[in-house]
C-alpha positions as CSV (number, residue, x, y, z in Angstrom):
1,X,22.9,-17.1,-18.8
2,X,26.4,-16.9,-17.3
3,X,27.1,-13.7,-20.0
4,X,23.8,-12.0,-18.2
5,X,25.2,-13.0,-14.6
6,X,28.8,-11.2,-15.7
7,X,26.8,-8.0,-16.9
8,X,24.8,-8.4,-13.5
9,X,28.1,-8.9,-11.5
10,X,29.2,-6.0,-13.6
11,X,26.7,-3.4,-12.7
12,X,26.6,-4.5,-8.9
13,X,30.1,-3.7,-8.6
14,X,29.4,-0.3,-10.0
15,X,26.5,0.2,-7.4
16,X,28.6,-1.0,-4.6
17,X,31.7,1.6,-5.0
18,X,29.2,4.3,-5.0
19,X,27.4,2.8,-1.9
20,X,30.9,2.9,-0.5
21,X,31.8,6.5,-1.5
22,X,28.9,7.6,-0.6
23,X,29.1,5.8,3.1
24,X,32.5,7.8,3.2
25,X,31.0,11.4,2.4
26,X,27.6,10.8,4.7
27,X,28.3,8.1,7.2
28,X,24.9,5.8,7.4
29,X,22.7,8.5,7.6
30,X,19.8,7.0,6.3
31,X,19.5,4.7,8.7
32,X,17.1,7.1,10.4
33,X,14.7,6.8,7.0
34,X,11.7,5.1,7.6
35,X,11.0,1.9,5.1
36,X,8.0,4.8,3.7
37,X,10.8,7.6,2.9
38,X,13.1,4.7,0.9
39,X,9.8,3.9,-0.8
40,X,9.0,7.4,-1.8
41,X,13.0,7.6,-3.0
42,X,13.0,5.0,-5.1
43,X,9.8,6.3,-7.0
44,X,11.1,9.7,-7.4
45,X,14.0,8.0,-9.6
46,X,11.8,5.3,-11.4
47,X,9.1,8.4,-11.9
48,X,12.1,10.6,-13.5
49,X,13.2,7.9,-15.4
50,X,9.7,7.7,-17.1
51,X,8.8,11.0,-17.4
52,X,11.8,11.4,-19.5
53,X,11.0,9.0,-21.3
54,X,7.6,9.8,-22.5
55,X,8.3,13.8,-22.6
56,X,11.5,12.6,-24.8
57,X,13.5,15.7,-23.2
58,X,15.3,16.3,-20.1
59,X,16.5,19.5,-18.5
60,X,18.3,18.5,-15.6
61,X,22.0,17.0,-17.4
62,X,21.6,14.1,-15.3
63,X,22.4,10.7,-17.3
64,X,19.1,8.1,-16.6
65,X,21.2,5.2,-15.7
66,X,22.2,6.6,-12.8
67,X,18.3,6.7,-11.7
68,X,18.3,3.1,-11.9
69,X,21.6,2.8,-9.9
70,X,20.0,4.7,-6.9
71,X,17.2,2.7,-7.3
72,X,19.3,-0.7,-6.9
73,X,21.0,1.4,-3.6
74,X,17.8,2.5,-2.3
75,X,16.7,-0.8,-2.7
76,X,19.4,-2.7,-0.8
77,X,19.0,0.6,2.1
78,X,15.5,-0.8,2.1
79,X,16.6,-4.4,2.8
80,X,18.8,-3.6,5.6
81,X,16.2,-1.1,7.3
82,X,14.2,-4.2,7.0
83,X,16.0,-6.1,8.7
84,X,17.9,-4.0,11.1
85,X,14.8,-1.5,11.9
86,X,15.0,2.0,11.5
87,X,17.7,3.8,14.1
88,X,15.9,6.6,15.7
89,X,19.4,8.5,16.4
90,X,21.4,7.7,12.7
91,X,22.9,5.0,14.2
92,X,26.4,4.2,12.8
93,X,26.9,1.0,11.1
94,X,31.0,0.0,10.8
95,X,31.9,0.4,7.1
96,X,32.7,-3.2,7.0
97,X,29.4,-4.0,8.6
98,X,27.4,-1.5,5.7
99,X,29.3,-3.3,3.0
100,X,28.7,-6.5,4.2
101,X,25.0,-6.0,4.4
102,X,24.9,-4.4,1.0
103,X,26.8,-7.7,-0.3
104,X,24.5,-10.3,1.7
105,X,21.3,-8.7,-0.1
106,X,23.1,-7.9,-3.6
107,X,24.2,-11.8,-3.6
108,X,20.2,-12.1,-2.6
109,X,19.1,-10.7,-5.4
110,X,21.6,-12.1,-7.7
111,X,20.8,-15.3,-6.5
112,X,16.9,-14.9,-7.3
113,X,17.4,-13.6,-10.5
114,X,19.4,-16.5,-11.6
115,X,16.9,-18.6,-10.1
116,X,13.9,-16.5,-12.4
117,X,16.1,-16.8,-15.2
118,X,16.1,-20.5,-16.0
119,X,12.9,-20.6,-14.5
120,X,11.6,-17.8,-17.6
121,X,14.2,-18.4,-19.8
122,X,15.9,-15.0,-19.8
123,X,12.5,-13.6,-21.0
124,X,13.4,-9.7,-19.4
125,X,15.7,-9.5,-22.7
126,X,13.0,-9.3,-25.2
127,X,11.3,-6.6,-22.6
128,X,11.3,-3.0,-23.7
129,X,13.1,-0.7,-21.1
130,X,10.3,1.3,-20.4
131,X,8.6,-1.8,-19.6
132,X,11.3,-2.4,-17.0
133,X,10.6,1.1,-15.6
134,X,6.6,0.5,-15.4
135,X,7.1,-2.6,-13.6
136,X,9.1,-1.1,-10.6
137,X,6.6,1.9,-10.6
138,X,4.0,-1.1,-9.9
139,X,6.3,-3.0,-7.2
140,X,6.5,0.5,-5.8
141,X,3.0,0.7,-5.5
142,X,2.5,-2.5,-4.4
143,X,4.9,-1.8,-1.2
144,X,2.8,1.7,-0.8
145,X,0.2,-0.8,-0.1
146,X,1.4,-3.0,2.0
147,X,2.8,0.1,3.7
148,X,-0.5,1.5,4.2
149,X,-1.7,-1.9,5.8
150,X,1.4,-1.7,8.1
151,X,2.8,-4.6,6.4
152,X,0.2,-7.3,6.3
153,X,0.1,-9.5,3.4
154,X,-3.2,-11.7,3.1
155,X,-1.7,-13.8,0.3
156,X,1.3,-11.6,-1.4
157,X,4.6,-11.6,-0.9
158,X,5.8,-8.7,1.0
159,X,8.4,-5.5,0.8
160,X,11.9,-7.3,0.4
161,X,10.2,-9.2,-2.2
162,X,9.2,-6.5,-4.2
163,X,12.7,-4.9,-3.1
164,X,14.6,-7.7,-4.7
165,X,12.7,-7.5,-7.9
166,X,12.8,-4.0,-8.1
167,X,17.2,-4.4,-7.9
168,X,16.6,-6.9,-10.5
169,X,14.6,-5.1,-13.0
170,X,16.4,-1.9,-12.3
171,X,20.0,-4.4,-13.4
172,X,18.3,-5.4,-16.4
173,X,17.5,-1.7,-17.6
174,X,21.3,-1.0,-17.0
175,X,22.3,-4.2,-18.9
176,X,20.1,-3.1,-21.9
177,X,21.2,0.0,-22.3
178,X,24.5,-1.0,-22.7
């Protein structure tokens, strides 16, 4: 477990210093996307990432793990929209204040994975990638859904659950194809 927490801290780090260079070149634009719009950006990467991967071809020169990358951004955007609410003027967040949400719901996640580690014994590792890939296309729906019912849950848990796993199973994709 602690070598799968380096590779996660690993791969986090990566995801951060491109949230940062990114929040350099365009500000915190997409606070004005709707929780909807980060839904339907996250599922255009986890839907490129398995059409290649059952056409076996790409033409855009585009390396996958980057897909999965924007979807652990995309994912952390989501968290913050959650909790912030979406800014109907792109709203600027402080850099420090950005960063600090991205780390408060990157240590989130870390901290749940670790927690579904021991509880399932590292199981993900035996997983195929394309496994990985189906299960955030299913999280994705899942939020769709709970979308579409304006966020009611009757017994499930609700978006930044299905956020959190969707970082986690998009770190474990990364870490595999190491």
């Amino acid at each position: 477990m602690k070598q799968t927490i380096t590779e996660y801290e690993s791969i986090i780090k990566k995801c951060e210093d491109i949230f940062a260079k990114k929040l350099k070149d365009y500000g915190t634009a997409w606070r004005i996307l709707r929780i909807s719009s980060l839904t339907d950006q996250i599922f255009i990467k986890a839907q490129r990432i398995r059409s290649i991967d059952q056409k076996g071809t790409q033409k855009i020169n585009e390396d996958i793990s980057n897909e999965y990358v924007g979807i652990i951004n995309y994912s952390i955007i989501g968290l913050i929209q959650l909790e912030l609410g979406v800014a109907e003027h792109a709203e600027e967040l402080s850099f420090s204040n950005a960063m600090g949400l991205f780390s408060q719901y990157a240590n989130q996640a870390k901290r749940l994975m670790s927690d579904k580690n021991h509880d399932y014994d590292e199981a993900w590792k035996d997983m195929r990638i394309s496994s990985l890939t189906d299960l955030i296309l299913q999280k994705l729906l899942r939020v769709k859904q709970i979308e579409n019912n304006e966020g009611e849950t009757l017994i499930s848990e609700g978006i930044d659950a299905n956020y959190l796993d969707m970082i986690n199973y998009a770190v474990f994709a990364l870490i595999k194809t190491k």
